[in-house]
N, C-alpha and C positions, 0 to 999 in steps of 0.2 A: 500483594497485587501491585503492579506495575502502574504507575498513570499513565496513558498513551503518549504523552512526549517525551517520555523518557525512554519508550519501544521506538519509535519513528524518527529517527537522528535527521536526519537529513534526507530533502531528493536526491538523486542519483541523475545529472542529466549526462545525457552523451548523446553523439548521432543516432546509434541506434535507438536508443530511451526514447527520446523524441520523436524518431517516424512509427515507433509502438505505438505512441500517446495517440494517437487517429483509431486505433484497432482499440481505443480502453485499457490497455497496459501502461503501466505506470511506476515506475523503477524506486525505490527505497534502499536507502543505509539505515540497517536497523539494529537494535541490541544482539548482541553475538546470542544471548542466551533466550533472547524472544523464539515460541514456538509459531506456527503458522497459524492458530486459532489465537495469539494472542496477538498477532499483525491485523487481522483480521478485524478483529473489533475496535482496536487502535485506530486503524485508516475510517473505518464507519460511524466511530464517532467523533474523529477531526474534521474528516471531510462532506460528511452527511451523503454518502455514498451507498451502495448497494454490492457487496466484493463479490463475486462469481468465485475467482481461484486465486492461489494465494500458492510460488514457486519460490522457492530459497536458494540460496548457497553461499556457501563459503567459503573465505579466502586468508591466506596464511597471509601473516605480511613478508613483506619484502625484505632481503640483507641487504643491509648498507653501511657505504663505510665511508668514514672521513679519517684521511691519516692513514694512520695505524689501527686507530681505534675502530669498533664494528660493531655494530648493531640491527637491532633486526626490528622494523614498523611494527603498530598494531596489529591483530587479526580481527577481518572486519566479516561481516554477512551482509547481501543483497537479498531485497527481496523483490520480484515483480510482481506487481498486483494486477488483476485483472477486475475492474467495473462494471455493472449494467447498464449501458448506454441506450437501454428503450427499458424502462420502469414498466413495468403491466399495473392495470387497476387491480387490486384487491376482490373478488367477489365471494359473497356468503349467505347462508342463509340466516335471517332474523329471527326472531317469536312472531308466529303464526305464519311460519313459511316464506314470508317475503326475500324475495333478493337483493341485497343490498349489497354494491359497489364504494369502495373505497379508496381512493386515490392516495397512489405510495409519494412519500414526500421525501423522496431521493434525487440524488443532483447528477445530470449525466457526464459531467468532469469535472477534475480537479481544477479551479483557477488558483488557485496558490502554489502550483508545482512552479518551479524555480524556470522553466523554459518558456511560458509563456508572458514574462515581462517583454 
């Protein structure tokens, strides 16, 4: 098992990254081999978040050449997360019927994503 900073490399900012981040999408560079259930629980328990959906993909690296010489980048994965940005209360019933409300102690963004310095 993974520990979640080892799945979560880096945000991802870019233009688009950023005007997502208003709609609760939230862009990641993550372990090539990380699954979508293991993004998942990584960003929920870095961020103390609520994940809705959870989009991948990936990408070859690039050829490059210096010289003569040629080489080919990393292959990396993206992944966009999507957040609950209105948490709902909890509600249940107790012993002897009572309804009892429980307030979710989720956060509705990321302040540590690397765009909002």
């Amino acid at each position: 098992m993974k520990m979640p900073e080892e799945i979560i490399l880096k945000p991802y900012v870019t233009e688009k990254s950023t005007m997502d981040m208003q709609e609760g999408k939230y862009t990641f560079k993550v372990d090539p081999k990380a699954t979508k259930t293991e993004i998942r629980k990584a960003i929920e328990k870095l961020f103390q978040v609520k994940v809705l959906k959870v989009n991948t993909m990936k990408y070859e690296g690039k050829e490059k050449r210096m010289g003569v010489h040629v080489g080919r980048r990393v292959n990396w994965k993206k992944a966009i997360v999507k957040i609950d940005l209105s948490p709902q209360n909890a509600s249940f019933l107790t012993e002897g019927g009572k309804a009892s409300t429980q307030a979710k102690k989720y956060k509705t963004s990321i302040d540590e994503f690397g765009a909002m310095q």
